[in-house]
VEXPABA-614578 format. One record per residue (C-alpha): residue in three letters; x, y, z. Coordinates in steps of 0.1 Angstrom, whole numbers, plus 5000, padded with zeros to 4 digits. Example, Ala and Ser with C-alpha at 12.3 -4.5 7.8 and 13.67 -1.06 7.14 Angstrom:
<node residuo="ALA" xx="5123" yy="4955" zz="5078"/>
<node residuo="SER" xx="5137" yy="4989" zz="5071"/>
This chain:
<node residuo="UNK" xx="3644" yy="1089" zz="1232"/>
<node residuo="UNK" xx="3644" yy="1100" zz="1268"/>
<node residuo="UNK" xx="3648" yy="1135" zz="1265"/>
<node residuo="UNK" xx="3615" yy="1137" zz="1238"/>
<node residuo="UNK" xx="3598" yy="1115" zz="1263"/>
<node residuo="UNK" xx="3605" yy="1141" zz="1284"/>
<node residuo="UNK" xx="3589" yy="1167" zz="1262"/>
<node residuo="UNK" xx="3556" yy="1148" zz="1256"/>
<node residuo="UNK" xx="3555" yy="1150" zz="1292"/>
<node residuo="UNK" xx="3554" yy="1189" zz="1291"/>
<node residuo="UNK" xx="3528" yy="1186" zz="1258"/>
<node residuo="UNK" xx="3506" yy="1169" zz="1280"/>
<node residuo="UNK" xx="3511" yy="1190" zz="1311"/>
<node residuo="UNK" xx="3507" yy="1226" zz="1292"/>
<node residuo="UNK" xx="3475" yy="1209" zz="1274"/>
<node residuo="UNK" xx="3454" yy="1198" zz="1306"/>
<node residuo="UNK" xx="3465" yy="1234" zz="1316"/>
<node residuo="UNK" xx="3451" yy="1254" zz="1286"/>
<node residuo="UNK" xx="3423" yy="1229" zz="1290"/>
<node residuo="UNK" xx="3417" yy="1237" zz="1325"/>
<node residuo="UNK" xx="3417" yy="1277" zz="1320"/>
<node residuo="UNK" xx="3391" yy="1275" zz="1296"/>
<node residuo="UNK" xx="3369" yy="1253" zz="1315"/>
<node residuo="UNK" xx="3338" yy="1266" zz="1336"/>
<node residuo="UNK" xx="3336" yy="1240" zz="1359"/>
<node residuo="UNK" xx="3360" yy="1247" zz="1388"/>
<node residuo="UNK" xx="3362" yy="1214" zz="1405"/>
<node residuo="UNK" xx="3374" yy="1198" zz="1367"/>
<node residuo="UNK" xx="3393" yy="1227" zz="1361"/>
<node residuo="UNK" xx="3409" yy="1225" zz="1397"/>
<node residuo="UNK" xx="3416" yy="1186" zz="1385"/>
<node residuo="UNK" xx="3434" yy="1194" zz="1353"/>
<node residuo="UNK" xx="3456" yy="1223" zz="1372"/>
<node residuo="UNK" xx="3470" yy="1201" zz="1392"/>
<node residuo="UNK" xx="3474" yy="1172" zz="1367"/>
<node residuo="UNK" xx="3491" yy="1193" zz="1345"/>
<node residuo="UNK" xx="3511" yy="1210" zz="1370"/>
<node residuo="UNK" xx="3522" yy="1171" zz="1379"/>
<node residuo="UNK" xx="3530" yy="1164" zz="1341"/>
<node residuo="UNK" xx="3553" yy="1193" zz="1341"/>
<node residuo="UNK" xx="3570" yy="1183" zz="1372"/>
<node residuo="UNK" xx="3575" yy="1145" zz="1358"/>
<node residuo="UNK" xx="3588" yy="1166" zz="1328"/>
<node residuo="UNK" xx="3613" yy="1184" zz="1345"/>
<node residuo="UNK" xx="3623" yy="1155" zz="1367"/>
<node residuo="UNK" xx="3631" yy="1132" zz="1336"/>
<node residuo="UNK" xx="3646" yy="1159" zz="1317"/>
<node residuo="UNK" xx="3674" yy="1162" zz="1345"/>
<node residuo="UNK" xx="3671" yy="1125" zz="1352"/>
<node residuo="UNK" xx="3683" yy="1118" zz="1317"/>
<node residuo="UNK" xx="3711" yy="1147" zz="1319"/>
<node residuo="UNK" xx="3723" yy="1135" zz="1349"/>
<node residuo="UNK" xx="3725" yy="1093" zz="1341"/>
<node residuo="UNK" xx="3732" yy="1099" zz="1299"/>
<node residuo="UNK" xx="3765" yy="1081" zz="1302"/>
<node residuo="UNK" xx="3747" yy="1055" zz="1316"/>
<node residuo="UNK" xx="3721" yy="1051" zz="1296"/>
<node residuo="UNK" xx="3741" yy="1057" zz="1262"/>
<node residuo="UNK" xx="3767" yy="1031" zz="1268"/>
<node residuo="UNK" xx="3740" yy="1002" zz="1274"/>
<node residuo="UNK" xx="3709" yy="1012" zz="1256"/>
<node residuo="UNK" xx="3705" yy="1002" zz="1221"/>
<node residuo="UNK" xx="3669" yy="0997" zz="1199"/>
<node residuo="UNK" xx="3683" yy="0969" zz="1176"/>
<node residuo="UNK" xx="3659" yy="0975" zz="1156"/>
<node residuo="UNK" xx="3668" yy="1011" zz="1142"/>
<node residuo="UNK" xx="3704" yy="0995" zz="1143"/>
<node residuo="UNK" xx="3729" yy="0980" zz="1117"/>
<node residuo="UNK" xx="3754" yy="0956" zz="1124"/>
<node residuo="UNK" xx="3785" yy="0970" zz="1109"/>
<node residuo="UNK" xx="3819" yy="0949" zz="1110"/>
<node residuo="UNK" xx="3854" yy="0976" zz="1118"/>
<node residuo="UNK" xx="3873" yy="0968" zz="1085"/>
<node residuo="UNK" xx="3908" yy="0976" zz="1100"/>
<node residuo="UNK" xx="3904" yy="0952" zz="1134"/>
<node residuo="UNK" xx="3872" yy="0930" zz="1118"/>
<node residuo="UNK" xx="3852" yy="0938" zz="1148"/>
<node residuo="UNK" xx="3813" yy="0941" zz="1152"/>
<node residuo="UNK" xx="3796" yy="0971" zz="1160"/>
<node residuo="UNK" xx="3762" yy="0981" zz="1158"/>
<node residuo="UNK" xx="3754" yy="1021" zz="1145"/>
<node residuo="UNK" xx="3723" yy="1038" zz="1141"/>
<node residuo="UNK" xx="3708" yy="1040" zz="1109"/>
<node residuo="UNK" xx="3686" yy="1068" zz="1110"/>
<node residuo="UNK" xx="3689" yy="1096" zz="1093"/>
<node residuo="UNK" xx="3699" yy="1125" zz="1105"/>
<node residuo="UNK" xx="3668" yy="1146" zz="1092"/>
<node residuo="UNK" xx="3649" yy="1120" zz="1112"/>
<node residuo="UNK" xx="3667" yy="1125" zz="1141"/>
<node residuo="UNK" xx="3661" yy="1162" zz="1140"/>
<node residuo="UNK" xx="3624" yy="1166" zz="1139"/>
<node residuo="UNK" xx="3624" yy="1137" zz="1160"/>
<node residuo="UNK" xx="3634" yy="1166" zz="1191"/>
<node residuo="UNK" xx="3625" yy="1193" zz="1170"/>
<node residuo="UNK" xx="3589" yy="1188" zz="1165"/>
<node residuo="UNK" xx="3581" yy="1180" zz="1199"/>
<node residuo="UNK" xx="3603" yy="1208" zz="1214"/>
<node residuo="UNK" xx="3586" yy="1236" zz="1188"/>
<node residuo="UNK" xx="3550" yy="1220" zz="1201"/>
<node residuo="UNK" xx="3562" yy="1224" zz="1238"/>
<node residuo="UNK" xx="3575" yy="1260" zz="1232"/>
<node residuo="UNK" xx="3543" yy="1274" zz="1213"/>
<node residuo="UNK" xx="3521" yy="1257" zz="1242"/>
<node residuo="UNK" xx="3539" yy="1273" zz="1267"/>
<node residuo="UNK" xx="3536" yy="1305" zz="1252"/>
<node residuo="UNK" xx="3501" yy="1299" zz="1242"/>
<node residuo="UNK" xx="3495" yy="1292" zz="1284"/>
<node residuo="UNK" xx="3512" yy="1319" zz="1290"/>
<node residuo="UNK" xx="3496" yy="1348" zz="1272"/>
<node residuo="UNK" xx="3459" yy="1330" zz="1281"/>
């Protein structure tokens, strides 16, 4: 969930920028530049945060409750999977990574 937290992050940041070149006001829109600037910096940062640590963070962190407690019937063992589905899991990145890409663009052609 990281890495989409990550891409909220650069929603934000290209929003309060779009935002800030259509405003008249140029203290506010002075404000919102460098918000957003900020929220695409945190973006970056947790993005490569993430990349750098995912071992860590994949070995230890579980949401129990997207999980289902499945016993290994060879060795009897528990184990907990993830029971989401995968088309779940895929507009779970994809949606907020097609947002961030059309509102970069969209900032960039303004």
């Amino acid at each position: 969930m990281a890495r989409s937290d990550s891409l909220i992050f650069f929603l934000t940041g290209f929003a309060q920028l779009i935002i800030a070149s259509e405003i008249e006001t140029a203290l506010l829109a002075a404000v919102l530049q460098g918000t957003g600037s900020g929220m695409l910096a945190l973006g970056v940062y947790f993005l490569i945060f993430v990349a750098r640590n995912h071992k860590e963070f994949s070995d230890t962190y579980s949401k129990s409750e997207k999980t289902v407690l499945v016993r290994d019937p060879v060795t009897g063992k528990l184990s907990r999977e993830d029971a989401t589905p995968v088309v779940n899991k895929a507009l779970m990145y994809g949606g907020p990574t097609a947002l961030t890409f059309l509102a970069a663009l969209f900032w960039l052609a303004n």
